[in-house]
Every structure is written in C-alpha cells, then in structure tokens.
One Martini backbone bead per residue (centre of mass of N, CA, C, O) as a GRO file, in nm:
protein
  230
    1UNK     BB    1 -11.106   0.692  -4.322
    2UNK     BB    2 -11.274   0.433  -4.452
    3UNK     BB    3 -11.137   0.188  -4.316
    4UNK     BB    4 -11.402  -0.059  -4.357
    5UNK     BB    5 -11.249  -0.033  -4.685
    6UNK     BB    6 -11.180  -0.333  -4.847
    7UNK     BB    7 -10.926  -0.435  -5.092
    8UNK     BB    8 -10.869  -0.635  -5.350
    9UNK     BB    9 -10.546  -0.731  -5.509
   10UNK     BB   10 -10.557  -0.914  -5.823
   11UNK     BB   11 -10.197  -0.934  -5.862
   12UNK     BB   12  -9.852  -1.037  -6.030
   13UNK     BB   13  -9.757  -0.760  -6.073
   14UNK     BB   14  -9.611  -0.580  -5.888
   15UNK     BB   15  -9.624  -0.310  -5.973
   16UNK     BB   16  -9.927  -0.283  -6.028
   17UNK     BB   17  -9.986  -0.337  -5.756
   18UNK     BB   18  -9.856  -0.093  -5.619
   19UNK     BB   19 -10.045   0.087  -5.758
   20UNK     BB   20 -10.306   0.009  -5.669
   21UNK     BB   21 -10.258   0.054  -5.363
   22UNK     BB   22 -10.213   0.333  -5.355
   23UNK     BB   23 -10.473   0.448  -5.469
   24UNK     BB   24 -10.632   0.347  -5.295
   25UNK     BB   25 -10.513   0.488  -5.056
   26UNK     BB   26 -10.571   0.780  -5.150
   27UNK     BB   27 -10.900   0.728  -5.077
   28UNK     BB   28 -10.865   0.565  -4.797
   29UNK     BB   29 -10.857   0.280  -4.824
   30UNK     BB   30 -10.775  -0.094  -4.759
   31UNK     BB   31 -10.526  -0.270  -4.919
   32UNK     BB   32 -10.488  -0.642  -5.056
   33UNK     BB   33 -10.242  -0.835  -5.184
   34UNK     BB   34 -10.230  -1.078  -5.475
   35UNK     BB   35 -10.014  -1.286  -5.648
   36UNK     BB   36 -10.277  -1.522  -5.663
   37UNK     BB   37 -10.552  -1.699  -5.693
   38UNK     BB   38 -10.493  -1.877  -5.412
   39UNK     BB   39 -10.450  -1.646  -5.254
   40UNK     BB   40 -10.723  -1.493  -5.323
   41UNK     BB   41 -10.889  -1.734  -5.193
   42UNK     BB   42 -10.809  -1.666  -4.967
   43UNK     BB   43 -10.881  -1.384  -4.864
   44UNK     BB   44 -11.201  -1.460  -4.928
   45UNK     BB   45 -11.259  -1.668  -4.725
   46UNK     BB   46 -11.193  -1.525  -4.426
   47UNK     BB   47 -11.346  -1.229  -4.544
   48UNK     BB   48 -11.477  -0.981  -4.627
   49UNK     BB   49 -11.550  -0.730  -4.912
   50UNK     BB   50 -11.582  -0.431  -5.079
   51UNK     BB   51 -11.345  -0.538  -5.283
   52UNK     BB   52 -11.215  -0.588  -5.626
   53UNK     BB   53 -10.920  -0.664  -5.813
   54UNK     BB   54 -10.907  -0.827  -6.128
   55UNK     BB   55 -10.675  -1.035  -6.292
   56UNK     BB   56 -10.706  -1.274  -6.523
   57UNK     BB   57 -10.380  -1.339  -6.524
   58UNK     BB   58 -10.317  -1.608  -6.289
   59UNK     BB   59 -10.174  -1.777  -6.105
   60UNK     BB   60 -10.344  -2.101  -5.961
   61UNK     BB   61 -10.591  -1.886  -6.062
   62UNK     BB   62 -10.810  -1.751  -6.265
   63UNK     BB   63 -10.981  -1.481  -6.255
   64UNK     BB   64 -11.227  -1.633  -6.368
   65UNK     BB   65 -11.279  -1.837  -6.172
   66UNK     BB   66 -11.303  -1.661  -5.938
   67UNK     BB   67 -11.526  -1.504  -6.008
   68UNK     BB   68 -11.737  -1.722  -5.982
   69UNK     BB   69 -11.662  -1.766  -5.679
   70UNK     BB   70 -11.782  -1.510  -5.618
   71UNK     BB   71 -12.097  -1.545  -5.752
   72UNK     BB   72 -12.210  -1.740  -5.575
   73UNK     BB   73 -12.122  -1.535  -5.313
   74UNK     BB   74 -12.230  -1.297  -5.431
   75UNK     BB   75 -12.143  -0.901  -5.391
   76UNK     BB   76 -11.944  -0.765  -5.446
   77UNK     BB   77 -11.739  -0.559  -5.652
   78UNK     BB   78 -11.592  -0.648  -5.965
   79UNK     BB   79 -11.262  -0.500  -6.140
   80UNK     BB   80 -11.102  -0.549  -6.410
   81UNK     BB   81 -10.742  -0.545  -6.484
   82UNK     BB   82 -10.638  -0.589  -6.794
   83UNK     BB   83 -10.494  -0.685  -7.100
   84UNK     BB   84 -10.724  -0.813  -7.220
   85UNK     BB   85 -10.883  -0.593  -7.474
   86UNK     BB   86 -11.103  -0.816  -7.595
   87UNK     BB   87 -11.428  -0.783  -7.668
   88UNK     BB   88 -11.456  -1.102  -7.543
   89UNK     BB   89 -11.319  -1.050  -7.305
   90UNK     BB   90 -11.517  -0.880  -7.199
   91UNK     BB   91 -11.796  -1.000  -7.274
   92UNK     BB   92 -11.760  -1.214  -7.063
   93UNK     BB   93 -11.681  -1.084  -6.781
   94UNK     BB   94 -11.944  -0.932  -6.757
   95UNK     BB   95 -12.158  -1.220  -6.781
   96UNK     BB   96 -11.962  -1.320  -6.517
   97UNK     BB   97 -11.999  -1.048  -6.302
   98UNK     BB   98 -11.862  -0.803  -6.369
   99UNK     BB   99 -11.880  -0.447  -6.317
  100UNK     BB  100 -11.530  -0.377  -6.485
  101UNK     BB  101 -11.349  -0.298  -6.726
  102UNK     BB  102 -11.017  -0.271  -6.739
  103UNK     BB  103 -10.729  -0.114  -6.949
  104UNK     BB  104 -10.428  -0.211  -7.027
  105UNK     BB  105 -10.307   0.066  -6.959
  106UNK     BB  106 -10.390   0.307  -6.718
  107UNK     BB  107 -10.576   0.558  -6.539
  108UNK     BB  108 -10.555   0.653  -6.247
  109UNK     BB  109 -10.809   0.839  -6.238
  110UNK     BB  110 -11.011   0.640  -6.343
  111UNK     BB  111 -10.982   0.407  -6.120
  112UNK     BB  112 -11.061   0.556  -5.899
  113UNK     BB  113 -11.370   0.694  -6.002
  114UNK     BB  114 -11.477   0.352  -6.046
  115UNK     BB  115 -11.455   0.293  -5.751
  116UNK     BB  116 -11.600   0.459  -5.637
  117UNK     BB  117 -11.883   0.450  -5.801
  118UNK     BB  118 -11.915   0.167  -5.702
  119UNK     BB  119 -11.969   0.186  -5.408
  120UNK     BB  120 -12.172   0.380  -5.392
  121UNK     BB  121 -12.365   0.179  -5.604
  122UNK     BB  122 -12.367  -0.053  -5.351
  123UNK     BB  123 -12.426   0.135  -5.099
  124UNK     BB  124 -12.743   0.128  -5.221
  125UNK     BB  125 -12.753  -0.195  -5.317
  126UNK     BB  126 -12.718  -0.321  -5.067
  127UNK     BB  127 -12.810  -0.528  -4.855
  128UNK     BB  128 -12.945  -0.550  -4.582
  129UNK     BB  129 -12.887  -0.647  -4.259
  130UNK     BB  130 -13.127  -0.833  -4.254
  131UNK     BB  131 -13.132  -1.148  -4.274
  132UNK     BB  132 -13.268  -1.396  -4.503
  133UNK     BB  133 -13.458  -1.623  -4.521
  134UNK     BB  134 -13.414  -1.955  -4.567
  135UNK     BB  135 -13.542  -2.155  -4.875
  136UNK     BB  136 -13.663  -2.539  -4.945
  137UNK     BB  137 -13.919  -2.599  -4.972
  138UNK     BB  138 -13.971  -2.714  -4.625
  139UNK     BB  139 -13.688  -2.530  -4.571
  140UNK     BB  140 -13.605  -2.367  -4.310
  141UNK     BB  141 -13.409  -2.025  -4.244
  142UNK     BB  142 -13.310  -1.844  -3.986
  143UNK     BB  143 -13.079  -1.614  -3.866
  144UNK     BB  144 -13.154  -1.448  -3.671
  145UNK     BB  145 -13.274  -1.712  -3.452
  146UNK     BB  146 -13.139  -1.965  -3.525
  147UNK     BB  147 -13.347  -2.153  -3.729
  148UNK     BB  148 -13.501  -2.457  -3.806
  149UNK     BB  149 -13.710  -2.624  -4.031
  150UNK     BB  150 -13.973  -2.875  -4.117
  151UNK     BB  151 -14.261  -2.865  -4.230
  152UNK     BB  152 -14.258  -2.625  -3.913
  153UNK     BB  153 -14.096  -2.801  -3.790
  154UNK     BB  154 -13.851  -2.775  -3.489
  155UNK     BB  155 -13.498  -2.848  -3.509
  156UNK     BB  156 -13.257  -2.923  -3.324
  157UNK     BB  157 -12.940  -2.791  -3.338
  158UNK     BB  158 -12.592  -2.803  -3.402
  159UNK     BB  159 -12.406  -2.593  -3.494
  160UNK     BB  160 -12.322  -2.717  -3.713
  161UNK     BB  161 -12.535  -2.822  -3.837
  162UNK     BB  162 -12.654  -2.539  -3.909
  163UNK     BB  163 -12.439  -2.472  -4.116
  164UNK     BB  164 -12.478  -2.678  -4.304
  165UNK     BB  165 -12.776  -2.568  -4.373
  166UNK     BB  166 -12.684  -2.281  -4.456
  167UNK     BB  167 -12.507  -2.359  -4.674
  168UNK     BB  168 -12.674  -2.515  -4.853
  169UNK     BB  169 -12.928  -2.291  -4.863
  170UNK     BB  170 -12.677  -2.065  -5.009
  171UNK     BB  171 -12.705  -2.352  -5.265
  172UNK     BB  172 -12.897  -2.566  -5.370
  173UNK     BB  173 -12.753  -2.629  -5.674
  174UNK     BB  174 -12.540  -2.735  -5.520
  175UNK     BB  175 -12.215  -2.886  -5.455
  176UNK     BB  176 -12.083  -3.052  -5.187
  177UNK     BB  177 -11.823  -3.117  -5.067
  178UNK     BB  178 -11.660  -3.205  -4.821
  179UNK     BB  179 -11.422  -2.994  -4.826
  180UNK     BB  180 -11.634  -2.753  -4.832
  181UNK     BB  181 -11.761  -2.812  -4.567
  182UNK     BB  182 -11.534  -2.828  -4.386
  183UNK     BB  183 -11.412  -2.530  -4.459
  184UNK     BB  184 -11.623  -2.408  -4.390
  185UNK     BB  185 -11.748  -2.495  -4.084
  186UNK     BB  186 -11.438  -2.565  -3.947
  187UNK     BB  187 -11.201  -2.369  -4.058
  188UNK     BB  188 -11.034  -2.575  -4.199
  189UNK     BB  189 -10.836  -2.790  -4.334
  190UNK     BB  190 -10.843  -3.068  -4.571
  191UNK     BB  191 -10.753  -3.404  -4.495
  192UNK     BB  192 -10.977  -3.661  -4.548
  193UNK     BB  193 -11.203  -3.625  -4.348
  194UNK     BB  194 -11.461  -3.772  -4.363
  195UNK     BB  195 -11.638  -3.870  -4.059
  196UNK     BB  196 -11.717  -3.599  -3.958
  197UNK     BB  197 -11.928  -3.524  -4.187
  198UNK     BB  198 -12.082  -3.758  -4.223
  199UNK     BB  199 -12.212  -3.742  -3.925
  200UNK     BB  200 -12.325  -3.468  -3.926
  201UNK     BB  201 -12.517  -3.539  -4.163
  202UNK     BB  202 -12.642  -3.732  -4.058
  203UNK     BB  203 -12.804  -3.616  -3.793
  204UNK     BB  204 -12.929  -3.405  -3.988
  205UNK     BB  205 -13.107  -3.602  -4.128
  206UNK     BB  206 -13.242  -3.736  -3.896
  207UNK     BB  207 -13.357  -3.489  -3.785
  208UNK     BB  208 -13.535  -3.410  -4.058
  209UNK     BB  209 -13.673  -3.691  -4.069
  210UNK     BB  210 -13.865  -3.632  -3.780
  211UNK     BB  211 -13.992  -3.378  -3.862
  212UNK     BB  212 -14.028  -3.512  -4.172
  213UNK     BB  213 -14.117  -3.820  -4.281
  214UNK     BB  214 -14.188  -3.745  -4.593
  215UNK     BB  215 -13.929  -3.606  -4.612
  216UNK     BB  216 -13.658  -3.521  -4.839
  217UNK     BB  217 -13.357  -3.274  -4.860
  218UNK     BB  218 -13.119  -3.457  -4.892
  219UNK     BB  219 -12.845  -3.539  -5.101
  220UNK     BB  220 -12.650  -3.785  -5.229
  221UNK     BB  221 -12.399  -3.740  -5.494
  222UNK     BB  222 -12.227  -3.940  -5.602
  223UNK     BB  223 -11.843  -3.874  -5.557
  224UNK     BB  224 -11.925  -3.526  -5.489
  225UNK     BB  225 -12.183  -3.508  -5.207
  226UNK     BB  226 -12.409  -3.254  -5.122
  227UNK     BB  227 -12.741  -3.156  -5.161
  228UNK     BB  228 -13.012  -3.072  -5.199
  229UNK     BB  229 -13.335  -3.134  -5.323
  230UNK     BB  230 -13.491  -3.099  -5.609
   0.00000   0.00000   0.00000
C-alpha cells in the first residue's frame, strides 16, 4: 500500500521520532528520521519527499531555517510538531510556510487524521506532471523539450549549462552562491573549486550573448554569486 508515499521526520528526540515513525508506518505510508537539521536538509537534497514533519528546535539548522530552504523550492506539505506551543511560534511558522502546527504532548490519532488529510489536499492541489515553462524577461526554458531560448533564439546548450539555466530560472530573485550551483548541479559536495562554475557560467553567457546581443540574462553579484537580472 502507498508504498511511493515517504515522509521526512525532523525529529532530535528518539522517543518522539520513534512514536512518529510507528504512526507514519501504521498509515502504511514509509518514514525517515532525521536526528538534526543538517541531517534533515540532506535527505531534502537527495530526493523529493511527499511530506515533512518538522520539529522547530534541531541541531545543527532550526526548523525555521528548514521550513524556509523547504518553500523556496516549492511543495510538499510540512507539519510542525514542537513543543513550543505560543500563540506567536504558531503564527509564525504557519506564515512562514507550514501547512499545519501540532503541539507536544500530541494525540496519535489526531497525528494520523492531519497527515492523512494533508496528503489528499496536497494529491488534488499538486502541480500537474507536466513541467511549466521556466521564463524571465526573453529567457524561456521548456523542461519538456529541453530547450532553451533567448530572445527567441534557440541556443545549443550542454547538459551542465541547461541545468544552471534552469536552477536560475526556478528562483529568478535568488543569488545562488557557487557552492548552491556547484552542488544542485554537479551533485557532489562543493570543496571551494571556483573555476569549474565560473567556465560553465562563462560559456552559458556567451552564449546567450550571441543568441540575443542586446540583452545581458544573468548577472554577478559581487562577493555573493550569480542571479538572473531583475
């Protein structure tokens, strides 16, 4: 049963995380805990989740910060369950993203019942399957076809280049340090190499400078990393 359906528990409590693991498990759905934030933030790199259950204080990255790096890159749904239960942490974290607050001591069945209920608003409000057309200013990329335009003008890209096109275009406002490009592109940990980013970086300007004279995509941003152009 629902075997496709994992869920993150972001939980530095054994108990706790064991108790959550259980109920997850009884729903017939398949957890993984997560004893710290930074743990918790590798397991979001690696793979998509169908949600979080998300503890505020963690080691290592608070929940806060998680929830943040969470809806930056868009959807699951993320259920905190803390023990800080004032008026203001609650209406924090859900303005900051969360889909619902559970506090400690919790009910189990009602754990269940909110996990449940969250899955199937999220299974009829999830994005379709087929991927949107990433577009700013003249710069379009269809993930489709994996194409990429400038102006209109298609131009040749090689795989690297195309994936840094489209990590810009699905955060246009965001500054992507080298070390995010390096490590959501290449997929491995990032040890300080500059020059591998800066070629393909170069190489994908140039050539959409060639393909659209007039218009410059992407910019530097001194000290910090590379962004489109607002």
């Amino acid at each position: 049963m629902n075997n496709s359906i994992n869920i993150l528990v972001a939980e530095d409590d054994s108990d706790i995380s064991r108790l959550l693991c259980s109920i997850i498990r009884k729903s017939g759905y398949v957890p993984q805990p997560a004893f710290s934030g930074t743990e918790a933030l590798l397991y979001l790199e690696q793979r998509p989740w169908s949600m979080v259950l998300l503890d505020l204080m963690l080691p290592g990255m608070t929940g806060e910060e998680l929830l943040k790096w969470i809806r930056v890159r868009g959807g699951m749904p993320v259920i905190i369950i803390s023990a800080k239960g004032e008026q203001q942490t609650k209406v924090s974290a859900l303005r900051g993203g969360a889909d619902d607050f559970i506090t400690k001591p919790f009910d189990i069945e009602e754990v269940s019942a909110r996990i449940d209920s969250h899955l199937r608003r999220y299974a009829q409000i999830a994005p379709p399957a087929v991927p949107a057309v990433l577009q700013h200013k003249g710069l379009m990329l269809d993930p489709d076809s994996k194409t990429v335009t400038a102006e209109g003008t298609e131009v040749a890209l090689t795989a690297r280049e195309y994936e840094i096109a489209a990590l810009l275009l699905s955060a246009p406002k965001k500054v992507f340090t080298k070390a995010n490009l390096y490590e959501s592109v290449w997929d491995e940990p990032y040890y300080g190499d500059d020059n591998t980013v800066n070629v393909h970086m170069s190489n994908l300007r140039s050539k959409l400078a060639k393909a659209a004279p007039g218009s410059e995509f992407i910019e530097t941003v001194w000290g910090m990393g590379y962004r489109l152009k607002p």
